[in-house]
mmCIF file of the N, C-alpha and C atoms, coordinates in Angstrom:
data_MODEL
# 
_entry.id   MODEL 
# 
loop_
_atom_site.group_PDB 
_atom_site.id 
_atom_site.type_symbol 
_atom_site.label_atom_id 
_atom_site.label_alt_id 
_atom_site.label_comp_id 
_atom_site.label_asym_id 
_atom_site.label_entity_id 
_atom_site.label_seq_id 
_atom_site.pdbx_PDB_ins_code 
_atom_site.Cartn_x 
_atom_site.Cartn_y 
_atom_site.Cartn_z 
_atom_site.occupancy 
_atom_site.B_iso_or_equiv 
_atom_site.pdbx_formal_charge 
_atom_site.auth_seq_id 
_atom_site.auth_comp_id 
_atom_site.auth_asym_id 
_atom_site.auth_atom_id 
_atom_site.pdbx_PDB_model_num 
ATOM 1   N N  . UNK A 1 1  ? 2.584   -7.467  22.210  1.00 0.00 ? 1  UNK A N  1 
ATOM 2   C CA . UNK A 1 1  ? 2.867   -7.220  20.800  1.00 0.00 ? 1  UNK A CA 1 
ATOM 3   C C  . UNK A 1 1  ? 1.931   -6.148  20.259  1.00 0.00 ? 1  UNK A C  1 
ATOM 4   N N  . UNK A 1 2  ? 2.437   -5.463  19.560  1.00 0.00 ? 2  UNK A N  1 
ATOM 5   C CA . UNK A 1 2  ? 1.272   -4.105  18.663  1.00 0.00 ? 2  UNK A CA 1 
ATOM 6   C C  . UNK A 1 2  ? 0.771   -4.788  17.486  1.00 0.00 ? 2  UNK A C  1 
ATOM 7   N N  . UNK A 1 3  ? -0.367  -4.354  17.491  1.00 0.00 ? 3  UNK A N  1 
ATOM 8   C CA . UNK A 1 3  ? -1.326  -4.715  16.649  1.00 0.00 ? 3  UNK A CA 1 
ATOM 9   C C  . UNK A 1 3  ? -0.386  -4.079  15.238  1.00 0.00 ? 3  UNK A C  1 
ATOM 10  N N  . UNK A 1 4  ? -1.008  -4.718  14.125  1.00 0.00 ? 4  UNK A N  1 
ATOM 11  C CA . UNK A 1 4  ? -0.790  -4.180  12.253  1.00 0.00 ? 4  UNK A CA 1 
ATOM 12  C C  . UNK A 1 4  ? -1.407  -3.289  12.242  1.00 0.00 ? 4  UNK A C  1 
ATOM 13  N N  . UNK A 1 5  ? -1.233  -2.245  11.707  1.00 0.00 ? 5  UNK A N  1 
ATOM 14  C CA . UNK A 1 5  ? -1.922  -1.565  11.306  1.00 0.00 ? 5  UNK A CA 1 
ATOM 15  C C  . UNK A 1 5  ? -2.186  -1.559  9.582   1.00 0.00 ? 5  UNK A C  1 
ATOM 16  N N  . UNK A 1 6  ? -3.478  -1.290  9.305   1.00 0.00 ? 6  UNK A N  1 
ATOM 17  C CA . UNK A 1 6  ? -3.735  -1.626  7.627   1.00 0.00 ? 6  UNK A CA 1 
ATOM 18  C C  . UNK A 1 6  ? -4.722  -0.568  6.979   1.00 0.00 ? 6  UNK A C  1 
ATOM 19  N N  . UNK A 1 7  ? -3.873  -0.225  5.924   1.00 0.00 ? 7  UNK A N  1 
ATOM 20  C CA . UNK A 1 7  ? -4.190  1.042   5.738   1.00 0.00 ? 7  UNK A CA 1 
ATOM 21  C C  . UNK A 1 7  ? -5.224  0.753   4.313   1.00 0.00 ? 7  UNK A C  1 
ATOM 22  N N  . UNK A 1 8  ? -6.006  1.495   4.522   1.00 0.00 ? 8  UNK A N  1 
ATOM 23  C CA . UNK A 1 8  ? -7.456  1.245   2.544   1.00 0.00 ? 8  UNK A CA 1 
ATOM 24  C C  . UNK A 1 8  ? -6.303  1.817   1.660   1.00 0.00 ? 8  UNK A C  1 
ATOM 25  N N  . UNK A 1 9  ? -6.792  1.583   0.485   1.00 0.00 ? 9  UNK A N  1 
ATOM 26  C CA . UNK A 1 9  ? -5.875  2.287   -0.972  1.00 0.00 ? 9  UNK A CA 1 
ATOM 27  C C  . UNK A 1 9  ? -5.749  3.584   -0.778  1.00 0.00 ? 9  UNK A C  1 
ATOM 28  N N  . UNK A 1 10 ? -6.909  4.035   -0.321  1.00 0.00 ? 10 UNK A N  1 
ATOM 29  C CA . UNK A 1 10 ? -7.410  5.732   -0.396  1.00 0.00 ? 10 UNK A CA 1 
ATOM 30  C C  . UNK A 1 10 ? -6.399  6.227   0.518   1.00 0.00 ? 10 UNK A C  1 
ATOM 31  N N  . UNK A 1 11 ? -6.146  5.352   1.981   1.00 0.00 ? 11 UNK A N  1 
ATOM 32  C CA . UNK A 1 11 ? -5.234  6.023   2.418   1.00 0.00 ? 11 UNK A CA 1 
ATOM 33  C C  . UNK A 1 11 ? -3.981  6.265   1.841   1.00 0.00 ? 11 UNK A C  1 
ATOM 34  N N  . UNK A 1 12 ? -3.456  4.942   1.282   1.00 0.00 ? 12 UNK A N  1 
ATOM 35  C CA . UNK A 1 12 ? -1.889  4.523   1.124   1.00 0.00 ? 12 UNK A CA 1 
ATOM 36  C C  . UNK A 1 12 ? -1.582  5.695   0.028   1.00 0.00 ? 12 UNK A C  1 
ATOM 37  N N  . UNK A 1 13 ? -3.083  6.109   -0.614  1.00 0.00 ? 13 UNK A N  1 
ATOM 38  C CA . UNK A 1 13 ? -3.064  7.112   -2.358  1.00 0.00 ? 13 UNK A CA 1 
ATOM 39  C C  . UNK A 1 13 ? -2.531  8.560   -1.586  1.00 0.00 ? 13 UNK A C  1 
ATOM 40  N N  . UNK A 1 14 ? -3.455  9.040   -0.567  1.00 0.00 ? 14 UNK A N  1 
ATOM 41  C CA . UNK A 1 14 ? -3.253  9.919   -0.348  1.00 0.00 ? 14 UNK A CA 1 
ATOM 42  C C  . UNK A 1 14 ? -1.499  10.127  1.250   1.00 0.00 ? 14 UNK A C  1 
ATOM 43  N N  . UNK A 1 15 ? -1.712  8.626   1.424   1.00 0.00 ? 15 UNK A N  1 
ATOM 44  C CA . UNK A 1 15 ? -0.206  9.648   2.352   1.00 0.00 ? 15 UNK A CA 1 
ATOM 45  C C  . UNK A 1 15 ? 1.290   8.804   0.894   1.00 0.00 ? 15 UNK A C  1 
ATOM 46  N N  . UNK A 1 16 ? 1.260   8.906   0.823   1.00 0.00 ? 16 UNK A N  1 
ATOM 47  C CA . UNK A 1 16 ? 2.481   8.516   -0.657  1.00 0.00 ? 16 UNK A CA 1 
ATOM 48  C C  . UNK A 1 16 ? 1.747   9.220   -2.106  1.00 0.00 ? 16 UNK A C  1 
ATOM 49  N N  . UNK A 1 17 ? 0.850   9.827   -2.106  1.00 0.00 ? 17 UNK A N  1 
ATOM 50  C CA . UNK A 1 17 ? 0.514   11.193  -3.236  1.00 0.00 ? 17 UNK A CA 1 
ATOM 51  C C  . UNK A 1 17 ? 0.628   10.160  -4.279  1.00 0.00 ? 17 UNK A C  1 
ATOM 52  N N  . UNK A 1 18 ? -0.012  9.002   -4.804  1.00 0.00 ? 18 UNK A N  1 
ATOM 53  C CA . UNK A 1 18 ? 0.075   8.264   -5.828  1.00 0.00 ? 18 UNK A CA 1 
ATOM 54  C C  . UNK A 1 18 ? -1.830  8.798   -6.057  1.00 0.00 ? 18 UNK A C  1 
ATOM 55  N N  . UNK A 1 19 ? -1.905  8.231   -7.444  1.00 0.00 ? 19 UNK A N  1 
ATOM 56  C CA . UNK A 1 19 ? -3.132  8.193   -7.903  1.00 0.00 ? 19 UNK A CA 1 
ATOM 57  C C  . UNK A 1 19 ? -3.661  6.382   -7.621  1.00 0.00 ? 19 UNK A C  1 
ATOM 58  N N  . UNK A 1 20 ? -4.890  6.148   -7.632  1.00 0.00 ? 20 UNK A N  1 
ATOM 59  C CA . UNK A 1 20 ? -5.159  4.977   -7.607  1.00 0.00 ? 20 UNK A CA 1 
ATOM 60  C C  . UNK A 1 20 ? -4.834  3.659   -8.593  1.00 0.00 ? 20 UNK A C  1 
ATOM 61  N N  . UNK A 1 21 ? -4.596  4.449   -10.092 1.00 0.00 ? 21 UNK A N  1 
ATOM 62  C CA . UNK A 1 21 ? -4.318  4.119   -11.187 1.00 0.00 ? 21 UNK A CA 1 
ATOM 63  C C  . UNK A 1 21 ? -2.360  3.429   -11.003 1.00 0.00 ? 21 UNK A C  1 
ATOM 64  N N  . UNK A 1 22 ? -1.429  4.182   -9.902  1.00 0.00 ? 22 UNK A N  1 
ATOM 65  C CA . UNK A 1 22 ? -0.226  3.930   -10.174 1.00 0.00 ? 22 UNK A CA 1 
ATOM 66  C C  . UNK A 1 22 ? -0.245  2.596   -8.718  1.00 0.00 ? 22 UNK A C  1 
ATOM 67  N N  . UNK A 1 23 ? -1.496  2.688   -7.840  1.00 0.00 ? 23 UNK A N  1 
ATOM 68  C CA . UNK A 1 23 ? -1.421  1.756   -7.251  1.00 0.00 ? 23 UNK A CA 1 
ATOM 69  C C  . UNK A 1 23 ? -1.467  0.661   -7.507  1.00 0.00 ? 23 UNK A C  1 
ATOM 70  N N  . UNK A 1 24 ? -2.437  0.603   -8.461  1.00 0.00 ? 24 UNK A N  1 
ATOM 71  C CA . UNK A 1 24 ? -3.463  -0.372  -8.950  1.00 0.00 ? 24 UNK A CA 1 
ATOM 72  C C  . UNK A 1 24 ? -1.395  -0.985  -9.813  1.00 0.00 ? 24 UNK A C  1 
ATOM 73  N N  . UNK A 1 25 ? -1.003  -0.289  -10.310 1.00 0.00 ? 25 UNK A N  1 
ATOM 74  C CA . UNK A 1 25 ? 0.578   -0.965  -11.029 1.00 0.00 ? 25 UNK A CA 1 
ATOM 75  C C  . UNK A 1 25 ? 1.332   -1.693  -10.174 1.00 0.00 ? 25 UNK A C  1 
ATOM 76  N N  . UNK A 1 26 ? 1.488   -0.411  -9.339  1.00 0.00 ? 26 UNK A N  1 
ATOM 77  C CA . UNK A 1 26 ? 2.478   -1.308  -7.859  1.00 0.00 ? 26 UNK A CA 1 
ATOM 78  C C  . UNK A 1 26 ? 2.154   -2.684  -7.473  1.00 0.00 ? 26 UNK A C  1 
ATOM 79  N N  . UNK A 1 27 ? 0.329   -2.473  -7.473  1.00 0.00 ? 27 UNK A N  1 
ATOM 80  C CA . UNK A 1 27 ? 0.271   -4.245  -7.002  1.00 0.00 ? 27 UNK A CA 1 
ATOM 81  C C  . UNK A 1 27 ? 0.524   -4.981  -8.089  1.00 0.00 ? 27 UNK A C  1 
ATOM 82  N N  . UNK A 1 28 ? 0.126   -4.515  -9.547  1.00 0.00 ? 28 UNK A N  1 
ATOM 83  C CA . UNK A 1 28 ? 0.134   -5.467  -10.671 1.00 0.00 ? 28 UNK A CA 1 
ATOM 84  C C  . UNK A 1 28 ? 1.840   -6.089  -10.241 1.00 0.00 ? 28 UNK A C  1 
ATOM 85  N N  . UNK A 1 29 ? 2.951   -5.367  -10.470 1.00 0.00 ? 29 UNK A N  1 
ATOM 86  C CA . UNK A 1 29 ? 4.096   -5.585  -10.525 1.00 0.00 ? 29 UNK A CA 1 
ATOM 87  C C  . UNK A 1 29 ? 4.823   -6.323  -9.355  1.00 0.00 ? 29 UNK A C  1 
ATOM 88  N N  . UNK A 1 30 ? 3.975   -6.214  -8.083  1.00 0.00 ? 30 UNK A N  1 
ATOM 89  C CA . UNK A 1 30 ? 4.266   -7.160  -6.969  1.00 0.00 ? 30 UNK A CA 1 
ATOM 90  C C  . UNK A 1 30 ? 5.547   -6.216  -6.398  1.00 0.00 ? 30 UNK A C  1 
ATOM 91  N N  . UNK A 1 31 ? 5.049   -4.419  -6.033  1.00 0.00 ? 31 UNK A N  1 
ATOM 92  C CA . UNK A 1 31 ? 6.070   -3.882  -5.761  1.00 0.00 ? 31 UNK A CA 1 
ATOM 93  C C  . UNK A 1 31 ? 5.418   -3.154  -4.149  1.00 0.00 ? 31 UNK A C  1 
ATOM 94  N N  . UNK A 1 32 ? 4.036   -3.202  -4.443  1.00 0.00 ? 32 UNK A N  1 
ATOM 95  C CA . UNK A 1 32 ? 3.599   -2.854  -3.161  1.00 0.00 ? 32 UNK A CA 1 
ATOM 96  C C  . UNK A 1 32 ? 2.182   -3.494  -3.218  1.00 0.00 ? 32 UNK A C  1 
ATOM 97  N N  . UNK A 1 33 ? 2.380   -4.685  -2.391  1.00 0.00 ? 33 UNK A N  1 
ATOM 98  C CA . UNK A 1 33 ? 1.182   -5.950  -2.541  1.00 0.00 ? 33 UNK A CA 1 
ATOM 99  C C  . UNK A 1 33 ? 0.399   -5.239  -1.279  1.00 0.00 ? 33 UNK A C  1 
ATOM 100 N N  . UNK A 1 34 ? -1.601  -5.686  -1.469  1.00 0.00 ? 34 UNK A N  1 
ATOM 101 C CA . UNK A 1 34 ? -1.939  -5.477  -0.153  1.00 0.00 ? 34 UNK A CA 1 
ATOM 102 C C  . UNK A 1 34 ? -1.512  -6.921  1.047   1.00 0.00 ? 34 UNK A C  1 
ATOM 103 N N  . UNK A 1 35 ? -2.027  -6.773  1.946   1.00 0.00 ? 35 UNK A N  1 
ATOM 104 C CA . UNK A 1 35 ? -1.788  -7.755  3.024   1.00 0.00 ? 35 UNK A CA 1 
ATOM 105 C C  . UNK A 1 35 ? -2.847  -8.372  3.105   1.00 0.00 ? 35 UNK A C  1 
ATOM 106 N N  . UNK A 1 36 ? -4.025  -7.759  2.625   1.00 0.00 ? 36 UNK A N  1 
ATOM 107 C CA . UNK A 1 36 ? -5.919  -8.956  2.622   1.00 0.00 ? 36 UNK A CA 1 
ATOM 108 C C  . UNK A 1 36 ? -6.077  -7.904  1.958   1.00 0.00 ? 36 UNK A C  1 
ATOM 109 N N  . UNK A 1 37 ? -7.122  -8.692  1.312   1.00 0.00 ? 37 UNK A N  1 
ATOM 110 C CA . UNK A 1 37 ? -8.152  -8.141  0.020   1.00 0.00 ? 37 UNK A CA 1 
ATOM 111 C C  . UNK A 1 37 ? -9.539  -8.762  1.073   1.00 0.00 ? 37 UNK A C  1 
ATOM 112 N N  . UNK A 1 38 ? -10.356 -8.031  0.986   1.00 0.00 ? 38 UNK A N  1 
ATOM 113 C CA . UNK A 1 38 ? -12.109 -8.498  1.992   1.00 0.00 ? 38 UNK A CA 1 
ATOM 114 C C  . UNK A 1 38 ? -12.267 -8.640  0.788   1.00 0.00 ? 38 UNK A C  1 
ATOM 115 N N  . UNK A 1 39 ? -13.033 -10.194 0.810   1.00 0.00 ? 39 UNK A N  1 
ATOM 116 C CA . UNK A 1 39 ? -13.818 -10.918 -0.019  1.00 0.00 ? 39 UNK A CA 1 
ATOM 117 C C  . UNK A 1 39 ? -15.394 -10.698 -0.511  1.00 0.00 ? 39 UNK A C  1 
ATOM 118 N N  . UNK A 1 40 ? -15.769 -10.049 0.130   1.00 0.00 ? 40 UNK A N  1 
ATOM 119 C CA . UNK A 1 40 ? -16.984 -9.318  -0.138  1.00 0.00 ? 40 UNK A CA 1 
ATOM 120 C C  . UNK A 1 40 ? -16.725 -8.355  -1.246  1.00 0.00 ? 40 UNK A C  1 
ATOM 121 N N  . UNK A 1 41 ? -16.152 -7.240  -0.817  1.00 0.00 ? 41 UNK A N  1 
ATOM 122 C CA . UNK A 1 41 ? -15.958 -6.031  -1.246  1.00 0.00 ? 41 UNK A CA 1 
ATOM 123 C C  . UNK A 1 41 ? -14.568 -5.612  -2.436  1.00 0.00 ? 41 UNK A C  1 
ATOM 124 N N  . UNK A 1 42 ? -13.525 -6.895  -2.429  1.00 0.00 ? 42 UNK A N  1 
ATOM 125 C CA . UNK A 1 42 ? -12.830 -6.441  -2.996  1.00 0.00 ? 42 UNK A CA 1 
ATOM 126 C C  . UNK A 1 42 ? -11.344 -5.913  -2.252  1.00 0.00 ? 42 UNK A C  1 
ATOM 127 N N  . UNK A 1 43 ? -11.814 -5.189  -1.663  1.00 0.00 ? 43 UNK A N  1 
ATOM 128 C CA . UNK A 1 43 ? -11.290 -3.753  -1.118  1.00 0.00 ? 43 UNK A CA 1 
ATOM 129 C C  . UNK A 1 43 ? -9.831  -3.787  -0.628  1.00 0.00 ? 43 UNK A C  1 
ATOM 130 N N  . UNK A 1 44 ? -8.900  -3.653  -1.322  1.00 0.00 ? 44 UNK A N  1 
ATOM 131 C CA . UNK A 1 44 ? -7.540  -4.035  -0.656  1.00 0.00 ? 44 UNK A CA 1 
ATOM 132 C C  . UNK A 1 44 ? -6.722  -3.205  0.882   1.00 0.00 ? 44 UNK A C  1 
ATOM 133 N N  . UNK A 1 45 ? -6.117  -4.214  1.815   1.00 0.00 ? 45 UNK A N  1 
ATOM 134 C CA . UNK A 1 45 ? -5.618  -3.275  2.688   1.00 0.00 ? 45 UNK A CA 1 
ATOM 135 C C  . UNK A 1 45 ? -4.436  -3.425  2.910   1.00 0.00 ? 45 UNK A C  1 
ATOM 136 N N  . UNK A 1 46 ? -3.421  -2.470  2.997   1.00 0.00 ? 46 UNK A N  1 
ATOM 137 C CA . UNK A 1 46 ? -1.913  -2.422  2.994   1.00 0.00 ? 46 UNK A CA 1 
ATOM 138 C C  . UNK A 1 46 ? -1.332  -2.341  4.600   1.00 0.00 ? 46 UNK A C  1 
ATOM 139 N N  . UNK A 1 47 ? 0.111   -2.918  5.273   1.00 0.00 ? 47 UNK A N  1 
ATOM 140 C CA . UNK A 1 47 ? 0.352   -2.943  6.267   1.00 0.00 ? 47 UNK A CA 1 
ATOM 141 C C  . UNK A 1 47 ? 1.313   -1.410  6.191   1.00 0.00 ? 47 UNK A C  1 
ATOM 142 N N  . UNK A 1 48 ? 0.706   -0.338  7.117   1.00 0.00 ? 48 UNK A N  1 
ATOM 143 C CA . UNK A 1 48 ? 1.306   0.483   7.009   1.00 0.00 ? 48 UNK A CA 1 
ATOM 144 C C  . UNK A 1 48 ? 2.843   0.497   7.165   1.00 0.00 ? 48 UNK A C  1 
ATOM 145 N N  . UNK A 1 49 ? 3.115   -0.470  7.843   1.00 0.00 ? 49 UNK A N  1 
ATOM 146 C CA . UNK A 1 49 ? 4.697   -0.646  8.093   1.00 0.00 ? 49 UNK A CA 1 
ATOM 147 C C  . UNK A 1 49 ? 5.428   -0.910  6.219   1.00 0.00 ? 49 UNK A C  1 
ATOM 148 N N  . UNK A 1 50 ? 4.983   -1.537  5.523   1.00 0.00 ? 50 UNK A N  1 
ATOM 149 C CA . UNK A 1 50 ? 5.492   -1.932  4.261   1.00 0.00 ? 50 UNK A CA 1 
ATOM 150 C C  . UNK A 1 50 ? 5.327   -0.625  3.668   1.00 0.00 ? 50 UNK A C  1 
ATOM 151 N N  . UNK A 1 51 ? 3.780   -0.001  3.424   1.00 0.00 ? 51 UNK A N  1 
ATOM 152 C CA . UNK A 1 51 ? 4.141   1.188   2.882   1.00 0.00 ? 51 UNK A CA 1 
ATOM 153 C C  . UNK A 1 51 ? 4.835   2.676   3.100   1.00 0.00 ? 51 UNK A C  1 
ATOM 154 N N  . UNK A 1 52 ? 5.378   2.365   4.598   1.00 0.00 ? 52 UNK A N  1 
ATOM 155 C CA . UNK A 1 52 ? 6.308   3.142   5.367   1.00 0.00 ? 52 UNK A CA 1 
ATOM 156 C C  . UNK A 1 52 ? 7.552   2.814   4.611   1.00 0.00 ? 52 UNK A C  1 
ATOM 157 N N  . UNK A 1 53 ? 8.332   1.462   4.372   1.00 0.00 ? 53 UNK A N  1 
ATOM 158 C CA . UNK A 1 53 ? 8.802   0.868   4.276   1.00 0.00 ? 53 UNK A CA 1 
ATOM 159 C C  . UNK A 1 53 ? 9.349   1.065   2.654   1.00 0.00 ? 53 UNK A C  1 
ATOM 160 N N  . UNK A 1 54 ? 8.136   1.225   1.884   1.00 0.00 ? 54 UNK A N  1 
ATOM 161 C CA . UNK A 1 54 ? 8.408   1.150   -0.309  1.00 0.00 ? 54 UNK A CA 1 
ATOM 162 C C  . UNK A 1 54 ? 8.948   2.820   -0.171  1.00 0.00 ? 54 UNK A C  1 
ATOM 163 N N  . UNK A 1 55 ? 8.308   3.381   0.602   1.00 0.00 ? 55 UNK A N  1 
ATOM 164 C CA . UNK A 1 55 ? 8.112   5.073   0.328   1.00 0.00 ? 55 UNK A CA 1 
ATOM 165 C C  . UNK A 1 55 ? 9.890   5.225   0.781   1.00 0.00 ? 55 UNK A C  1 
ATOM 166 N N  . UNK A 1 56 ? 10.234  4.839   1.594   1.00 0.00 ? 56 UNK A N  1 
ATOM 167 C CA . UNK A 1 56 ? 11.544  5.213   2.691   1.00 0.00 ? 56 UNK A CA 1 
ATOM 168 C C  . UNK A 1 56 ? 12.796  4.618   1.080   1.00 0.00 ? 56 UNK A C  1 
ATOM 169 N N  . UNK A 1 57 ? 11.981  3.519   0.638   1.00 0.00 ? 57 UNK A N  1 
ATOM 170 C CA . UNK A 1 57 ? 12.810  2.920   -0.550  1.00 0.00 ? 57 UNK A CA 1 
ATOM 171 C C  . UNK A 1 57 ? 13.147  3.864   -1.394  1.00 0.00 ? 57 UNK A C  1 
ATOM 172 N N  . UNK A 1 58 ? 12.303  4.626   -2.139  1.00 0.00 ? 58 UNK A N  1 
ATOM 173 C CA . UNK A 1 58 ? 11.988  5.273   -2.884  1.00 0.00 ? 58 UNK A CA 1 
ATOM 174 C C  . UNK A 1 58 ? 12.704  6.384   -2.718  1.00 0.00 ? 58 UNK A C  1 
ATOM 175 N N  . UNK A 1 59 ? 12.747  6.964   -1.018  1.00 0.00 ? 59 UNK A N  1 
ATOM 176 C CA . UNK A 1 59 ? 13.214  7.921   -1.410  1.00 0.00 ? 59 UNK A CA 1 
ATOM 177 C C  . UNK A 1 59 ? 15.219  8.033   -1.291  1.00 0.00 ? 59 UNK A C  1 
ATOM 178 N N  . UNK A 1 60 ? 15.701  6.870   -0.492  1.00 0.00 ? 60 UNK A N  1 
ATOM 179 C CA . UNK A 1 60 ? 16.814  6.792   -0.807  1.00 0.00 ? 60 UNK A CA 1 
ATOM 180 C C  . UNK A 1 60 ? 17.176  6.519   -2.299  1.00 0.00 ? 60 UNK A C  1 
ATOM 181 N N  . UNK A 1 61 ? 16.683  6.197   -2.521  1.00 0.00 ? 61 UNK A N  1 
ATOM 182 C CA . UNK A 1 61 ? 17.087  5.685   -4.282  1.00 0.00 ? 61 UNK A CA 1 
ATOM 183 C C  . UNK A 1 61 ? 17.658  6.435   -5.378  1.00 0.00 ? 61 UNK A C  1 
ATOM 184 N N  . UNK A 1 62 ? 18.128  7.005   -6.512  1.00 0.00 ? 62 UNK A N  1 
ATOM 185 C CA . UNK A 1 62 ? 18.967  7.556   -7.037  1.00 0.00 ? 62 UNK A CA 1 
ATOM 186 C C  . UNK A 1 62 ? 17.567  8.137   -8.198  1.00 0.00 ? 62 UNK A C  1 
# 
């Protein structure tokens, strides 16, 4: 089986060209959730497959 891959905000900001501010919405709205948040730090991490996945949404969409 292949490992997840999990991408930081910074990445998900910069390969989908969002600001951190429209991320920070996506999760509010439960439209692009991370997959773990590290409890220490906060720090959210996304499964690149999902954000492969919202972006591919997005761009079929009208």
């Amino acid at each position: 089986m292949g490992e997840e891959v999990l991408m930081t905000s910074r990445e998900v900001c910069r390969y989908c060209g969002f600001s951190k501010s429209v991320l920070g919405r996506l999760d509010r709205q439960e439209l692009l959730v991370p997959a773990r948040r590290l409890p220490a730090s906060g720090r959210r991490l996304y499964r690149e497959s999902e954000v492969a996945a919202y972006m591919d949404k997005l761009k079929s969409s009208p």
